[in-house]
Backbone as JSON, one array per atom type, in Angstrom:
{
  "sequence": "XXXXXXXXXXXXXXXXXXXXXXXXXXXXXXXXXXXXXXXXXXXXXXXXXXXXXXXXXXXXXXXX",
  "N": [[-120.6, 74.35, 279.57], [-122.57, 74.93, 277.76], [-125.3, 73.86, 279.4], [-125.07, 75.33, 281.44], [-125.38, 78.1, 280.17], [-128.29, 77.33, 278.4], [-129.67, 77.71, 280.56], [-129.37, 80.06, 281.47], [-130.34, 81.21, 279.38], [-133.39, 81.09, 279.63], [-134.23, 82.74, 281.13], [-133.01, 84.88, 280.51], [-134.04, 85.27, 277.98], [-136.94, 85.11, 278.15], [-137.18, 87.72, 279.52], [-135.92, 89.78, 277.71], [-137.61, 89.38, 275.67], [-140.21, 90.11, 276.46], [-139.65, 92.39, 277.46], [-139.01, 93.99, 274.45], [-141.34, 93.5, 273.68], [-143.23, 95.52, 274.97], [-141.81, 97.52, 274.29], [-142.94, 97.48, 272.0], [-145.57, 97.39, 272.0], [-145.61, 100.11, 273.87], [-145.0, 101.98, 271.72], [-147.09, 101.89, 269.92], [-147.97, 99.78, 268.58], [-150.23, 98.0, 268.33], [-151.23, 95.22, 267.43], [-151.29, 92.21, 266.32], [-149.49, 90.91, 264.95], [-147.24, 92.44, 265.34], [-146.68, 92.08, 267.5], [-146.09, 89.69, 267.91], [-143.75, 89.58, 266.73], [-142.17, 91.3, 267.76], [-141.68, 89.7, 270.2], [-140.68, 87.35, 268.95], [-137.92, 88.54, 268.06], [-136.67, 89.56, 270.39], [-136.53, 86.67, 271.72], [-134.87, 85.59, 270.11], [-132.72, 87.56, 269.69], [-131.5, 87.18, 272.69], [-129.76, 84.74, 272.79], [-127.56, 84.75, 271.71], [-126.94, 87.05, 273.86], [-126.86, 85.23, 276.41], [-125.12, 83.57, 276.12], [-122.75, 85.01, 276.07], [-122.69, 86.02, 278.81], [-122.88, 83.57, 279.98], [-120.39, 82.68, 279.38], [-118.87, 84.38, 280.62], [-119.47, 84.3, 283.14], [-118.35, 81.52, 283.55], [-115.43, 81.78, 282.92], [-113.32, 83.75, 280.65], [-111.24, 82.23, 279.16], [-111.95, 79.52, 279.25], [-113.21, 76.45, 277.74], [-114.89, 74.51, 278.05]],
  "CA": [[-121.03, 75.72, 279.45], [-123.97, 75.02, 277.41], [-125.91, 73.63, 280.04], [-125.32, 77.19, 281.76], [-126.09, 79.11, 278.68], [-129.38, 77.12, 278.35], [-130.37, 78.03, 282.43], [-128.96, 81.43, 281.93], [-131.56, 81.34, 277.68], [-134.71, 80.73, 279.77], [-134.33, 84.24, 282.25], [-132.67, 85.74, 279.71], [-135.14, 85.48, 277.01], [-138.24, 86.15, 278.48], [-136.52, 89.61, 279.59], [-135.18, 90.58, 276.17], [-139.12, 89.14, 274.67], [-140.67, 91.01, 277.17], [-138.77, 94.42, 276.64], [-139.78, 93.89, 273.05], [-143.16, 93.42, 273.21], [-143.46, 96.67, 275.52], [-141.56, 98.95, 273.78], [-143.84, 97.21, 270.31], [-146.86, 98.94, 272.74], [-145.51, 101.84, 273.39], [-144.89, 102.78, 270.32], [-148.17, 101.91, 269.04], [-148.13, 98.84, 267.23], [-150.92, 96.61, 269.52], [-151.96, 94.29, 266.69], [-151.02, 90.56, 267.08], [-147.97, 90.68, 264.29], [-145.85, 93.68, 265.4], [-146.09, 91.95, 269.14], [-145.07, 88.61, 267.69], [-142.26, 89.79, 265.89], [-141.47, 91.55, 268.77], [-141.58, 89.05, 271.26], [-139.45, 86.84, 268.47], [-136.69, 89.54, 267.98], [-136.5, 89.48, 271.84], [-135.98, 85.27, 272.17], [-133.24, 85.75, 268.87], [-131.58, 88.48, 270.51], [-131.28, 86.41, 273.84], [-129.16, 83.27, 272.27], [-125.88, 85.41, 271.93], [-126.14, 87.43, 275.27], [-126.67, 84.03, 276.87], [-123.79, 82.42, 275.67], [-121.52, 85.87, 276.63], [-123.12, 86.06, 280.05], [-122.36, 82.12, 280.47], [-118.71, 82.67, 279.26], [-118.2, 85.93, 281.62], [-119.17, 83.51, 284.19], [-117.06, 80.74, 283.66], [-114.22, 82.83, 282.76], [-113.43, 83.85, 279.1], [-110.72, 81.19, 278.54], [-112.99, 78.35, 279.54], [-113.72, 76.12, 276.55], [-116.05, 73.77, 277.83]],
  "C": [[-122.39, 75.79, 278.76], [-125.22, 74.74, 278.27], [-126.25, 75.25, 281.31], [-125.92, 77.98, 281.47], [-127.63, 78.7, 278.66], [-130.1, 77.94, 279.94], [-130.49, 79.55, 282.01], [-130.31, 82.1, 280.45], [-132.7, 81.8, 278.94], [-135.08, 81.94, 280.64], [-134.29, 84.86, 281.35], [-133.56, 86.45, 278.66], [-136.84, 86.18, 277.18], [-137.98, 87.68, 278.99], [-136.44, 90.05, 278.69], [-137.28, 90.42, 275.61], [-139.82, 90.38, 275.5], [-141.04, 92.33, 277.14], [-139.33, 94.97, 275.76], [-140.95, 94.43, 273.07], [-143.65, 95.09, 274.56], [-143.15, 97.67, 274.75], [-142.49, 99.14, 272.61], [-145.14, 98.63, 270.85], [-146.98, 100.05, 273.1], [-145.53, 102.35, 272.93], [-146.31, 102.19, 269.18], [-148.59, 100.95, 268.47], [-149.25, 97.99, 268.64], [-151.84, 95.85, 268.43], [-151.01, 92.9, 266.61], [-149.78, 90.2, 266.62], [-147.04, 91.56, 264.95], [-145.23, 93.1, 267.04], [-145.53, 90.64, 268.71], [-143.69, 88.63, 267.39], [-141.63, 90.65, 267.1], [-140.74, 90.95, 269.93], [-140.39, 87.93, 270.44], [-138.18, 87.45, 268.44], [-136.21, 89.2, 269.61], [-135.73, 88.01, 272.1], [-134.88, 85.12, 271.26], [-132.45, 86.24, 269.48], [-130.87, 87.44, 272.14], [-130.44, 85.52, 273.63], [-127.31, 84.06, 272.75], [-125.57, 86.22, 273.66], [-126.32, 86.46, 276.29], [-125.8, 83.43, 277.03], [-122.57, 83.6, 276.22], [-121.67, 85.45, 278.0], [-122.36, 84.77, 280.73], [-120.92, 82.31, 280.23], [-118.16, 83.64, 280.3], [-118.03, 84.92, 283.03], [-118.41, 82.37, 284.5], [-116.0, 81.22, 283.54], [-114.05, 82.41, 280.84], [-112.18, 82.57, 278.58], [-111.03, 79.74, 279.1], [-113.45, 77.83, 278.01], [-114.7, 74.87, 276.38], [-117.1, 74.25, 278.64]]
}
């Protein structure tokens, strides 16, 4: 399942960073920290719905 989870990180993340760093510009912030920290929050956030996503797809009582 981790090998999943990783495939499923690398879509995942740049979507969630992405998001981030748009909404950072929408709302005003376009200086180099507020989009970093945005675009980090985004690849953090991504780890856990990675790992659901990968479990939904194997099925939830799957333990490897």
């Amino acid at each position: 399942m981790l090998r999943l989870a990783s495939v499923l990180y690398s879509i995942i993340a740049t979507t969630l960073a992405g998001s981030c760093v748009i909404v950072a510009l929408v709302s005003g912030y376009d200086t180099l920290l507020p989009i970093v920290v945005a675009a980090a929050l985004g690849a953090v956030a991504a780890v856990p719905v990675a790992w659901l996503v990968a479990r939904a797809m194997i099925g939830a009582d799957a333990t490897e």
